[in-house]
N, C-alpha and C positions, 0 to 999 in steps of 0.2 A: 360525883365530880372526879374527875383523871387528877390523878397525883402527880407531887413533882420530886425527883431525885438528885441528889448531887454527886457525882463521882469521880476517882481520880481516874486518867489513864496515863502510868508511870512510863508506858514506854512511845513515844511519840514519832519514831522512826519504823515504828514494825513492816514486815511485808503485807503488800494489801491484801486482803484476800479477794479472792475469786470469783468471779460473778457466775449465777446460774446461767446455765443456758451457754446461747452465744454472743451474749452481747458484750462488748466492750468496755473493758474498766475503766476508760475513758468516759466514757457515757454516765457515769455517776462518779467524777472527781469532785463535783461539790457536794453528793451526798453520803453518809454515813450506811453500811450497809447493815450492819448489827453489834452489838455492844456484848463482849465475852469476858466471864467474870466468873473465881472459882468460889464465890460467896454465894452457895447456893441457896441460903435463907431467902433472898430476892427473889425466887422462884412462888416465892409464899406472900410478897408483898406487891410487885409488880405486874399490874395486869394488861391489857393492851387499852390503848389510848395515854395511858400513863407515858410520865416524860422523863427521860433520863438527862440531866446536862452535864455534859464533862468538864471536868476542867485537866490542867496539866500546864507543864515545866518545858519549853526548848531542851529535848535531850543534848547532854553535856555541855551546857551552859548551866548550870547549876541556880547562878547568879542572876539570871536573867527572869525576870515578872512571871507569876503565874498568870496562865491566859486561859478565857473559855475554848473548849476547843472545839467543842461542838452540842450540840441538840438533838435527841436521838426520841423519836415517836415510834413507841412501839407496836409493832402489828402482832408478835407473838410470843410465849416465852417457849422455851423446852430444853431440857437436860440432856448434857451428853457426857456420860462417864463424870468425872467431878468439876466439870464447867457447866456453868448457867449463859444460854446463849438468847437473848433479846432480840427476835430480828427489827430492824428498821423499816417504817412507813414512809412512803413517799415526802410525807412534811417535814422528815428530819433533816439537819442541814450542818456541814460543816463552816465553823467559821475562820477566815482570816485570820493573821497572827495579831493577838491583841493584849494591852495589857490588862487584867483585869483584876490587878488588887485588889482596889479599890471597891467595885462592885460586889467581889465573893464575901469582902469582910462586912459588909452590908447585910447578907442573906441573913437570914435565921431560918436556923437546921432546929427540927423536932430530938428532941432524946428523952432518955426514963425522968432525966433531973431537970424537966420542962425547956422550952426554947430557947436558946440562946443561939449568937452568933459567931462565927471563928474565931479564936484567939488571936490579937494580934501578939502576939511574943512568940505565939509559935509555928512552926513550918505549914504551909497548909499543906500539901503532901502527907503528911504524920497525921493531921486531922483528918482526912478522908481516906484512911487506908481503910475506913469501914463508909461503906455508901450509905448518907445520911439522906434521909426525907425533910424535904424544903416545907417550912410553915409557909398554909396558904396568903398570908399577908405578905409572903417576899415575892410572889410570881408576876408581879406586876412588874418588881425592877427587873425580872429577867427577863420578863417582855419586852421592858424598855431596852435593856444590853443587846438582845436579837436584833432589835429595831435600827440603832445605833449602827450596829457591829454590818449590818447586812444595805445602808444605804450609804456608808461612807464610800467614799471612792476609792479603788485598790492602787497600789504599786505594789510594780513585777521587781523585786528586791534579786538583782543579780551580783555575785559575790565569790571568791574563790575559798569554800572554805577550809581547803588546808592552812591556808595561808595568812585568815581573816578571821577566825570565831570569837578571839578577844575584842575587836570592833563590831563584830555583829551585836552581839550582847550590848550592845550602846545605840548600835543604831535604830532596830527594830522599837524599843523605847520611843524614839525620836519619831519615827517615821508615825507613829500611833496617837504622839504629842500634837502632830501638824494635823492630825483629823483624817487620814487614811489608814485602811486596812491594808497589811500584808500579803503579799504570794510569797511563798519562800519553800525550796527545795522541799526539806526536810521538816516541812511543817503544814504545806499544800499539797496537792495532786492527793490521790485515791490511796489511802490513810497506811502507808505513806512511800515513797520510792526513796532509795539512798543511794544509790546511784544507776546509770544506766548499764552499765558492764556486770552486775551483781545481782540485781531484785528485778527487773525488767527490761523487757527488750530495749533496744535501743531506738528503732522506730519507733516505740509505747513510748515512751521517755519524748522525745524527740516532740510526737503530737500533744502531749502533756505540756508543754513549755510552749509548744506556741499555740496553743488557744486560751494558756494564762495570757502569754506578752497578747496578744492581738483582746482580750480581754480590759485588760489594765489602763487605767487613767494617764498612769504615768509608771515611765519606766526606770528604775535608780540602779546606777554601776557602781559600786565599789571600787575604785580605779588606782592600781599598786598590787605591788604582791603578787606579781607574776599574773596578772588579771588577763592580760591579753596573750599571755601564752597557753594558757588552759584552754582545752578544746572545750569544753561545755559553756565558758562563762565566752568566748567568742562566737561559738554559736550562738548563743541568748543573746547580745549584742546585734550578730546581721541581722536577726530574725526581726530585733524590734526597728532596725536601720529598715528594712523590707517593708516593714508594717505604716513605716510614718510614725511609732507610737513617739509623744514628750520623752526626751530622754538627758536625765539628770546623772552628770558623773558628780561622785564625792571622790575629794583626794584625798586617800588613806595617809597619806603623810600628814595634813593639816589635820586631820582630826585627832591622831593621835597628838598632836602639838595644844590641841585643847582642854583647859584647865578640869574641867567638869563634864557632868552630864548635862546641865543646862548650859550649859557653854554647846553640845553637840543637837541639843533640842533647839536652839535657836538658830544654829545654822542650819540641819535639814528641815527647818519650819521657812526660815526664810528662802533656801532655794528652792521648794517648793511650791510656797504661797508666792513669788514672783512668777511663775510661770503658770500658776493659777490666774492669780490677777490678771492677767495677758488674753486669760478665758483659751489658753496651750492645752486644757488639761481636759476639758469636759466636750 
């Protein structure tokens, strides 16, 4: 029976890597291409069909929910110098930004001092700096979290973020409360672009954003904080004005005027679900 793994990946803005051949890193933005880890014990435990799930943190957002971040089916292992490199099978899949506390502290992980499950008191990041094997009685909730995570309906989460990370960190929460999955810069496209002047082209970049927006259920602006002067967060705007997609501004001013996080989950649940309701969305 293929085994199930849990692991971290600490850094969630990395440059994507390269696809063989000539095809397009666009052509596999929702899928994971391979899992690189200098724990090379894994090389002794993980064999193909075996599942690796990651999970991981919104880089510098600290503060912000641990989320799965993806599903990686392996087709093969093999060593290179002091990394262990897992390639990815076509059924592995990247998911949306989500939160999944809830869910990770659910699993139970195998160890020497029998199964248990993550601590809540402590960081889960510090608990998976060593990749733990999932008891086969938990693969069912991560079935279930796949299942969840992959038929919700997405929003194209557009946002200026030099300007905005302290309300990002509120909203993504929010947006995940209302029962949609994430696009988000630095958390979507082919694992992962940071910006288009820097890690890739800027046509790459460019067809990345809009076969998310032209993807997406609904589309949400951040709107303040020099939103409409940023050349990227304007472009993601006409594209989704071109596309027809639903498109919801939040006013950064009001939400910052908001007492809480469920004071901000009830407003992007409600401007949301009004435009759902309307049947705007699907």
């Amino acid at each position: 029976m293929p085994k199930a793994f849990l692991a971290w990946q600490s850094n969630t803005t990395r440059k994507a890597p390269k696809l063989d051949g000539s095809g397009s890193i666009v052509d596999r933005s929702d899928q994971p291409i391979g899992h690189k880890t200098a724990q090379l014990r894994l090389l002794n435990l993980i064999r193909e069909g075996d599942t690796v799930w990651i999970a991981g943190r919104y880089r510098s957002i600290s503060d912000a929910p641990v989320s799965l971040v993806g599903k990686i089916v392996v087709a093969d292992a093999t060593r290179n110098g002091d990394m262990a490199y897992f390639r990815a099978s076509d059924q592995s899949v990247w998911f949306p930004w989500n939160d999944a506390s809830y869910p990770l502290r659910q699993i139970s992980l195998k160890s020497n001092k029998g199964n248990r499950c993550l601590d809540h008191e402590t960081d889960v990041a510090f608990q998976l700096q060593t990749t733990r094997e999932v008891d086969e009685n938990s693969y069912d909730l991560l079935s279930r979290c796949e299942a969840d995570l992959m038929t919700r309906p997405t929003a194209f989460f557009s946002y200026n973020w030099s300007a905005s990370s302290n309300l990002t960190r509120k909203i993504l929460p929010a947006i995940h409360t209302a029962g949609f999955g994430t696009w988000i810069d630095r958390w979507s496209g082919p694992r992962r672009f940071k910006d288009g002047r820097r890690y890739q082209p800027e046509e790459l970049v460019k067809q990345l954003l809009q076969n998310a927006i032209a993807s997406a259920n609904v589309f949400i602006a951040l709107i303040g904080d020099r939103y409409e002067t940023n050349n990227w967060t304007r472009y993601e705007m006409t594209v989704a004005e071109a596309l027809r997609r639903p498109i919801k501004r939040l006013p950064a001013e009001l939400l910052r005027k908001l007492p809480d996080q469920s004071a901000i989950d009830r407003l992007v649940s409600d401007e949301i679900g009004a435009q759902r309701a309307y049947g705007d969305l699907m």
